[in-house]
py3Dmol code that shows the C-alpha trace and the ligand (Angstrom):
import py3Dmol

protein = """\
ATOM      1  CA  UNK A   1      60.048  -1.535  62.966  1.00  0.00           C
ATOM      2  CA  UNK A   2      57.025  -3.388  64.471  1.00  0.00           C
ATOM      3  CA  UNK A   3      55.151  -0.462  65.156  1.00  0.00           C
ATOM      4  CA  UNK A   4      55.542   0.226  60.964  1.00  0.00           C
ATOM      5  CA  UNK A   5      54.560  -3.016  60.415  1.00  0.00           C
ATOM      6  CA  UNK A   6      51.317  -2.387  63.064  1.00  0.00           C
ATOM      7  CA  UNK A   7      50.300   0.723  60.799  1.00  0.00           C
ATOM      8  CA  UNK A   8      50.659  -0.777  57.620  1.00  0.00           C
ATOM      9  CA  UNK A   9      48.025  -3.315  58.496  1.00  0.00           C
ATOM     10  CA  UNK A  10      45.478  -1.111  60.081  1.00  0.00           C
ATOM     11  CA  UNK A  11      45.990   1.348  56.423  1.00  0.00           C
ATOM     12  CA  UNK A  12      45.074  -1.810  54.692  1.00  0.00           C
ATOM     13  CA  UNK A  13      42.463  -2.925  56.782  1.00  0.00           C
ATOM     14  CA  UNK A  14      41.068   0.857  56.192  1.00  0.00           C
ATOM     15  CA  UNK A  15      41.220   0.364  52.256  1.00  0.00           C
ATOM     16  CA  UNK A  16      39.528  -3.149  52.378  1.00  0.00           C
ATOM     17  CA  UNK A  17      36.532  -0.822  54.441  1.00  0.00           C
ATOM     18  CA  UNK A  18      36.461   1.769  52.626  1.00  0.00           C
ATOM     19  CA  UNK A  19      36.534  -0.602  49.056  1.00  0.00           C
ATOM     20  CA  UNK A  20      33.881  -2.589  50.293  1.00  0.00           C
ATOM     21  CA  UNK A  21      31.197   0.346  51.417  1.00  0.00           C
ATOM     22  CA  UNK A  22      32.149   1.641  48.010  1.00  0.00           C
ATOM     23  CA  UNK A  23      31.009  -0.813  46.068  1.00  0.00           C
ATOM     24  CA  UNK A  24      27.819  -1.641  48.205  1.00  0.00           C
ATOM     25  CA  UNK A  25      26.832   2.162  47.428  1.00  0.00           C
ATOM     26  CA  UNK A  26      28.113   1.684  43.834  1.00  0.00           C
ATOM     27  CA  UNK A  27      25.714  -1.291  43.234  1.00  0.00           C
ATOM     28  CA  UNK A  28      22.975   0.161  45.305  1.00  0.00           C
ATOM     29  CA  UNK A  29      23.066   3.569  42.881  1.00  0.00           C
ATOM     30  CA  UNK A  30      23.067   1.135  40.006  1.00  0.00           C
ATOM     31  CA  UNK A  31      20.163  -0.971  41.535  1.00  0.00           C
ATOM     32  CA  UNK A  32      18.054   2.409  41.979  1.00  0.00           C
ATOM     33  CA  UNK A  33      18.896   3.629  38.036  1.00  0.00           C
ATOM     34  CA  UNK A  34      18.116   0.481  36.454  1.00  0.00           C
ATOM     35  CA  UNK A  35      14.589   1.117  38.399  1.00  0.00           C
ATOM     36  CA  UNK A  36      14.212   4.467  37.876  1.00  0.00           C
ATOM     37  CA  UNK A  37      14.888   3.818  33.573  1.00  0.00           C
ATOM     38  CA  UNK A  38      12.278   0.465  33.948  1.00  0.00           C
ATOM     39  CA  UNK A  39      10.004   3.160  35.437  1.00  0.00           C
ATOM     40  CA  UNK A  40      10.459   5.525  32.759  1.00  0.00           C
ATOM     41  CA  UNK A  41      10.506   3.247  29.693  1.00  0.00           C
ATOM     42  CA  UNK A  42       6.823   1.588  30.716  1.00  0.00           C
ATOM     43  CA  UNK A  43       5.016   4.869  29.347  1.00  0.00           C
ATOM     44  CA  UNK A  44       7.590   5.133  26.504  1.00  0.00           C
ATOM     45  CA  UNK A  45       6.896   2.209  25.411  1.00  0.00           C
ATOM     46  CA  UNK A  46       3.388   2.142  25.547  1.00  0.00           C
ATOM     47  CA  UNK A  47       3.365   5.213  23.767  1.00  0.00           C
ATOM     48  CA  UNK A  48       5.830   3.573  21.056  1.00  0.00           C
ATOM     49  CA  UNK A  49       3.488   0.850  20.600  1.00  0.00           C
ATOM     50  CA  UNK A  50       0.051   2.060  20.704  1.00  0.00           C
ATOM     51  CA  UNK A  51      -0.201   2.056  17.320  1.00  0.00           C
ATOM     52  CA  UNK A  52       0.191  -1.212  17.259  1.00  0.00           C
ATOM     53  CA  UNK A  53      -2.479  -2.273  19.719  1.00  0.00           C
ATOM     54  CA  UNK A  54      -4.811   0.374  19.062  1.00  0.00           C
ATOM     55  CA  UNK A  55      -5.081  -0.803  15.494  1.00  0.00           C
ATOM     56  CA  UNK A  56      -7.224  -4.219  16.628  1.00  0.00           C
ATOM     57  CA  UNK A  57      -9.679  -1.499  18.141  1.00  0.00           C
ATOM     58  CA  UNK A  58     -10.908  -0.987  14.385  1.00  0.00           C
ATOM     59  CA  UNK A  59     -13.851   1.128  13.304  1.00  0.00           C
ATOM     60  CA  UNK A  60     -17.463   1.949  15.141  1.00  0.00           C
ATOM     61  CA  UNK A  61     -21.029   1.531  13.652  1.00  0.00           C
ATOM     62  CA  UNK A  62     -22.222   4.112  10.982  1.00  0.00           C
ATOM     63  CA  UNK A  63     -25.568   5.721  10.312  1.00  0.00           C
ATOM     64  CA  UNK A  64     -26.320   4.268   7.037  1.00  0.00           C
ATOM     65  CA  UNK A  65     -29.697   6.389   7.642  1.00  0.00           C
ATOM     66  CA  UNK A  66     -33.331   5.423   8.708  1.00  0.00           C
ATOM     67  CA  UNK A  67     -35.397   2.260   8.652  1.00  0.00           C
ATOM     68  CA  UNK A  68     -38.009   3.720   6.796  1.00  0.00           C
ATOM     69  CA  UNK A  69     -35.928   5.085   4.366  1.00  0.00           C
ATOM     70  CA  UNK A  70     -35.197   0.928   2.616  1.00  0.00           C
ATOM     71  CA  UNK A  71     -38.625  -0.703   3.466  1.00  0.00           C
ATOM     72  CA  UNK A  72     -39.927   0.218  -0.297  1.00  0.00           C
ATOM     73  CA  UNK A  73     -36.474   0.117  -2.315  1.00  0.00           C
ATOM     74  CA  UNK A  74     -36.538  -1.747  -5.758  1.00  0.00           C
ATOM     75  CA  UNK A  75     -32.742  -1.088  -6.215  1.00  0.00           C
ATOM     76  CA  UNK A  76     -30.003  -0.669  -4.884  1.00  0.00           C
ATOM     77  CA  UNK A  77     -29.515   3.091  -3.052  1.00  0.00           C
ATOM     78  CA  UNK A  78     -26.267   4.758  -2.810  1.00  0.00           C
ATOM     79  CA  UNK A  79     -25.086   6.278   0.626  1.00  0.00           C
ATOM     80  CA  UNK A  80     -21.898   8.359   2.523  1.00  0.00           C
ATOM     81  CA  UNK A  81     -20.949   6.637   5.609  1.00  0.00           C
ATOM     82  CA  UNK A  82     -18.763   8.314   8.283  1.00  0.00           C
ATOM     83  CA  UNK A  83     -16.403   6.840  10.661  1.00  0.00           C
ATOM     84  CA  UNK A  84     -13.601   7.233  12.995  1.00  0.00           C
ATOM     85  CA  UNK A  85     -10.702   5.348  11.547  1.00  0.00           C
ATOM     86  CA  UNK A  86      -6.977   4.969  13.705  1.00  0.00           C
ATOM     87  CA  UNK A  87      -4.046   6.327  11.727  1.00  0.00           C
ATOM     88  CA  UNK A  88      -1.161   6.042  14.034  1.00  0.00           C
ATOM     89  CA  UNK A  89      -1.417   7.862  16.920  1.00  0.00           C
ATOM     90  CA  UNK A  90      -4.083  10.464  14.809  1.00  0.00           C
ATOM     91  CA  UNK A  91      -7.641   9.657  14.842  1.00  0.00           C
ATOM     92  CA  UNK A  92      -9.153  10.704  11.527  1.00  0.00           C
ATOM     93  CA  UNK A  93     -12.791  10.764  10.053  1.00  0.00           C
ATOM     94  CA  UNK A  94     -13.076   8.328   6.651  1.00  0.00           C
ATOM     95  CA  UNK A  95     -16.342   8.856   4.294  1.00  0.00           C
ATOM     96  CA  UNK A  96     -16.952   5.672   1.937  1.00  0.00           C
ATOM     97  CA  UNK A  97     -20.011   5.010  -0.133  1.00  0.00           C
ATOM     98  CA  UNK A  98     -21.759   1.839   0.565  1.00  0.00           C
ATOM     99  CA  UNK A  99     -24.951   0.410  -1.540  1.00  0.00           C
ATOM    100  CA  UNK A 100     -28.052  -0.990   0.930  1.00  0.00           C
ATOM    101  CA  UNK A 101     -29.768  -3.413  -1.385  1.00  0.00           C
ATOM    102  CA  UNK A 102     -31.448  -6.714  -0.931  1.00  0.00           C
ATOM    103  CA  UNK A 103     -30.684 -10.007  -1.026  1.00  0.00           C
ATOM    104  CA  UNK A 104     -31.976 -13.168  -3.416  1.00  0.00           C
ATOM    105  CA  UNK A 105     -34.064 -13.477  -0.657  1.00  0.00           C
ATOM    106  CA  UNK A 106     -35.160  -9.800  -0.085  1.00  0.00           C
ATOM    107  CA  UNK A 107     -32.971  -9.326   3.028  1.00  0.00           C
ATOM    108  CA  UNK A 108     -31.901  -5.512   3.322  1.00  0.00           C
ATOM    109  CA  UNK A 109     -27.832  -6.067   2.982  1.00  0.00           C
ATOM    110  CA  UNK A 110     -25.444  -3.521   2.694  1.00  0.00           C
ATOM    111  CA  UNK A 111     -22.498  -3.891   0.180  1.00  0.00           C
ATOM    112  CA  UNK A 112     -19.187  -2.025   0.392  1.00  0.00           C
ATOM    113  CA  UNK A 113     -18.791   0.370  -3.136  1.00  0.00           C
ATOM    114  CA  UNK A 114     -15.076  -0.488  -3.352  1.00  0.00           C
ATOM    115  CA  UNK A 115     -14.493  -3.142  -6.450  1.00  0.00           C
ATOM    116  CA  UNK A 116     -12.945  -6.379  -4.684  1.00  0.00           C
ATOM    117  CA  UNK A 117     -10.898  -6.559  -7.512  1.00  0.00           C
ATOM    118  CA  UNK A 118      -8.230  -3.677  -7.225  1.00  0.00           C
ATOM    119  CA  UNK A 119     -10.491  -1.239  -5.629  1.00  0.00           C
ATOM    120  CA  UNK A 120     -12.065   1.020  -7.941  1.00  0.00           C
ATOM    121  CA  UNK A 121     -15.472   2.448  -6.672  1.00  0.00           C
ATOM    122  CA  UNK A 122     -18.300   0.185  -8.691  1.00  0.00           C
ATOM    123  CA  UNK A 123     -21.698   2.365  -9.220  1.00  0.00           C
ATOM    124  CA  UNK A 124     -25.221   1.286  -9.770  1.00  0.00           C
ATOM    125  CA  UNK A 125     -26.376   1.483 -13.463  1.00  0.00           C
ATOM    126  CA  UNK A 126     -30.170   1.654 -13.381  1.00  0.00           C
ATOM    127  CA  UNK A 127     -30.352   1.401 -16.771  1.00  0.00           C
ATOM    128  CA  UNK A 128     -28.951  -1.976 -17.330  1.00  0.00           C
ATOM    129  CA  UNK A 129     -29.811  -3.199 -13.822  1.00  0.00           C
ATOM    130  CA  UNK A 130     -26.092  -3.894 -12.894  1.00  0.00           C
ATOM    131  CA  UNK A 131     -23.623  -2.372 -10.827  1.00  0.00           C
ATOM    132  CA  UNK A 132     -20.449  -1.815 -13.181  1.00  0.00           C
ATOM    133  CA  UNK A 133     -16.875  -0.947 -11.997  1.00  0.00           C
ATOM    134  CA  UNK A 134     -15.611   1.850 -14.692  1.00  0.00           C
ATOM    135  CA  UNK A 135     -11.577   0.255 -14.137  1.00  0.00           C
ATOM    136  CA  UNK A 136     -11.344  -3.136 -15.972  1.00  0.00           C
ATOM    137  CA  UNK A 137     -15.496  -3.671 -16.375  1.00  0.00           C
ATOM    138  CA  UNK A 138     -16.973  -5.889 -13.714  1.00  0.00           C
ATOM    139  CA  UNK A 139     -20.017  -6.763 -13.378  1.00  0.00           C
ATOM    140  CA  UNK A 140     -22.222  -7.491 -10.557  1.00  0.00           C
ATOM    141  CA  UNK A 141     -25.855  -8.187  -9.825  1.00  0.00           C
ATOM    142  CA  UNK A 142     -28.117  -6.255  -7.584  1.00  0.00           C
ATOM    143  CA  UNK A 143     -27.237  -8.259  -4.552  1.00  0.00           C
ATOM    144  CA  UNK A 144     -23.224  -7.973  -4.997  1.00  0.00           C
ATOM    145  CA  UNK A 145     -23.140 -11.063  -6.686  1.00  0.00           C
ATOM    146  CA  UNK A 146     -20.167 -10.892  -9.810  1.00  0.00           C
ATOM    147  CA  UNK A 147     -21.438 -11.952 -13.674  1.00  0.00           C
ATOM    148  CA  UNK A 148     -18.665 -10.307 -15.585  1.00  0.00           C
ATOM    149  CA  UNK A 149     -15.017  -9.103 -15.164  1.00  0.00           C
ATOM    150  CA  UNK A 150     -11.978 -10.158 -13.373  1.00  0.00           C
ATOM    151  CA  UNK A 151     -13.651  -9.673 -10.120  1.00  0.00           C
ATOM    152  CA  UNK A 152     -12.369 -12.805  -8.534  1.00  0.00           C
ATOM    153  CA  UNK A 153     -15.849 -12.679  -5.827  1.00  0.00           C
ATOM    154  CA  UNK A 154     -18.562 -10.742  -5.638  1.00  0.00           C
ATOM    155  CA  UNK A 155     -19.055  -7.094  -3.587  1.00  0.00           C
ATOM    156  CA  UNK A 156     -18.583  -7.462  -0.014  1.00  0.00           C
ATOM    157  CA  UNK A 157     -21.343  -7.791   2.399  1.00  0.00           C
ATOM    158  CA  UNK A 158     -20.786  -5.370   5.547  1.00  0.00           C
ATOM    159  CA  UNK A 159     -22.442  -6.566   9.312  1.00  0.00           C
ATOM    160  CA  UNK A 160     -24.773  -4.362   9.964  1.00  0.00           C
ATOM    161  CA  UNK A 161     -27.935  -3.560  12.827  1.00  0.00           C
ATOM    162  CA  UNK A 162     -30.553  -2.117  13.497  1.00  0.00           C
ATOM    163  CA  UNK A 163     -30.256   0.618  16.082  1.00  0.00           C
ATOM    164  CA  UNK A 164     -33.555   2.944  17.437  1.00  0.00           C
ATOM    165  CA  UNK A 165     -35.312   2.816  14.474  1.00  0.00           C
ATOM    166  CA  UNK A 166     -31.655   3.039  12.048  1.00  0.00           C
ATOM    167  CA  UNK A 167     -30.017   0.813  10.108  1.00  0.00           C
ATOM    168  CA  UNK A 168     -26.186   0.690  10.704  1.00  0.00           C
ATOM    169  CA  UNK A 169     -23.255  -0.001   9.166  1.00  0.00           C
ATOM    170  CA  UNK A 170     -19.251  -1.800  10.330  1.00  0.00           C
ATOM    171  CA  UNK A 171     -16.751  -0.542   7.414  1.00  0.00           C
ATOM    172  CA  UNK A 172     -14.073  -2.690   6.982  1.00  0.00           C
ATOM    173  CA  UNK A 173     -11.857  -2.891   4.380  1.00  0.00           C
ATOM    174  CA  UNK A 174     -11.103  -6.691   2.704  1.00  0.00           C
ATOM    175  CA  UNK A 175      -7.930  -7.464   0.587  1.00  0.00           C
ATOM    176  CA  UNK A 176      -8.012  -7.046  -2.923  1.00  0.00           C
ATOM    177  CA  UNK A 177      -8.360  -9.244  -5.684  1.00  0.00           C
ATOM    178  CA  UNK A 178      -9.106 -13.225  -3.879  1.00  0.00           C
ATOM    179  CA  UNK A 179     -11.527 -14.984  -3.773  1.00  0.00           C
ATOM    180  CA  UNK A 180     -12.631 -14.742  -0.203  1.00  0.00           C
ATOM    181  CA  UNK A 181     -13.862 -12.216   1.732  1.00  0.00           C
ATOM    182  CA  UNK A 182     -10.607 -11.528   4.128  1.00  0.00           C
ATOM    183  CA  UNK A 183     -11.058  -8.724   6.571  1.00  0.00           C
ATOM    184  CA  UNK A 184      -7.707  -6.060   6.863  1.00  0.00           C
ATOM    185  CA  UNK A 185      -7.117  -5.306  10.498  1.00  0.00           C
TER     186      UNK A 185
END
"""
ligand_1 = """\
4
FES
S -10.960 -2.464 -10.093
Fe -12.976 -3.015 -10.566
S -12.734 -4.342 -12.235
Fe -10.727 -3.818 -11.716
"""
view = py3Dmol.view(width=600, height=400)
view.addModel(protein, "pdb")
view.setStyle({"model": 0}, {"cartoon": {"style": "trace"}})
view.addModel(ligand_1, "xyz")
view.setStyle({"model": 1}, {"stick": {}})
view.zoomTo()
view.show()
């Protein structure tokens, strides 16, 4: 009867072991997985959300075309810029038509062609010495500036440089229809 009693407590003693190396192994598998899937998910993630961050990166500078081209220009001159613009995870080639014209002053500016009212493209009317937008009829003066219309400011000004002997262009794109000049990202 003792000697039962003896071998019952060493089985038990065996469980308690064997219980105990079980769960160190269990939570030392679990340990390793939940570092393996943080390993993994970094890159996922990154790729999830590159749209995201890559959309601050914005557009590059533009040929608008050669100094030499503006230094005599009386009026406004129409031009295609191209640039690289971030859709997503695509990166795709935009063409917009910008105006290089001068200021009050006689600064060379360059003026985006999209109306700032609701984003029809305005065009230069030689004839009248305006630039008119065919959708609701503003009106702006040679250097962007609005007369007529329910343009509620006048055509935005793009920063631009010179660069080896051309004058370049930053598209952006501004919200529609306010008064300010707001920049979309
Ligand atoms: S879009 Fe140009 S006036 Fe409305």
């Amino acid at each position: 009867m003792e000697q039962e009693k003896q071998i019952d407590k060493s089985a038990e003693k065996k469980d308690v072991i064997i219980i105990t190396r079980r769960s160190f192994f269990g939570a030392l598998m679990a340990i390793g997985s939940a570092g393996m899937g943080a390993i993994l998910a970094v890159p996922v993630l990154r790729y999830v959300l590159y749209p995201l961050y890559a959309k601050a990166s914005g557009t590059d500078w533009s040929d608008v075309g050669e100094m030499s081209e503006f230094t005599n220009c009386k009026s406004p001159v129409r031009k295609t810029i191209t640039f690289a613009q971030r859709d997503g995870w695509r990166e795709v080639v935009s063409a917009q038509s910008v105006y290089v014209s001068r200021t009050a002053a006689g600064e060379l500016e360059v003026l985006s062609a999209i109306c700032p009212h609701l984003g029809c493209s305005v065009s230069w009317q030689q004839a009248q010495n305006d630039f008119l937008c065919p959708c609701h009829g503003s009106v702006f003066k040679a250097d962007g500036m609005a007369v007529a219309g329910p343009s509620p400011r006048g055509m935005d000004r793009l920063p631009t440089r010179i660069k080896d002997g051309k004058l370049q262009v930053h598209f952006e794109y501004f919200r529609p229809n306010v008064p300010n000049q707001e920049k979309l990202t």
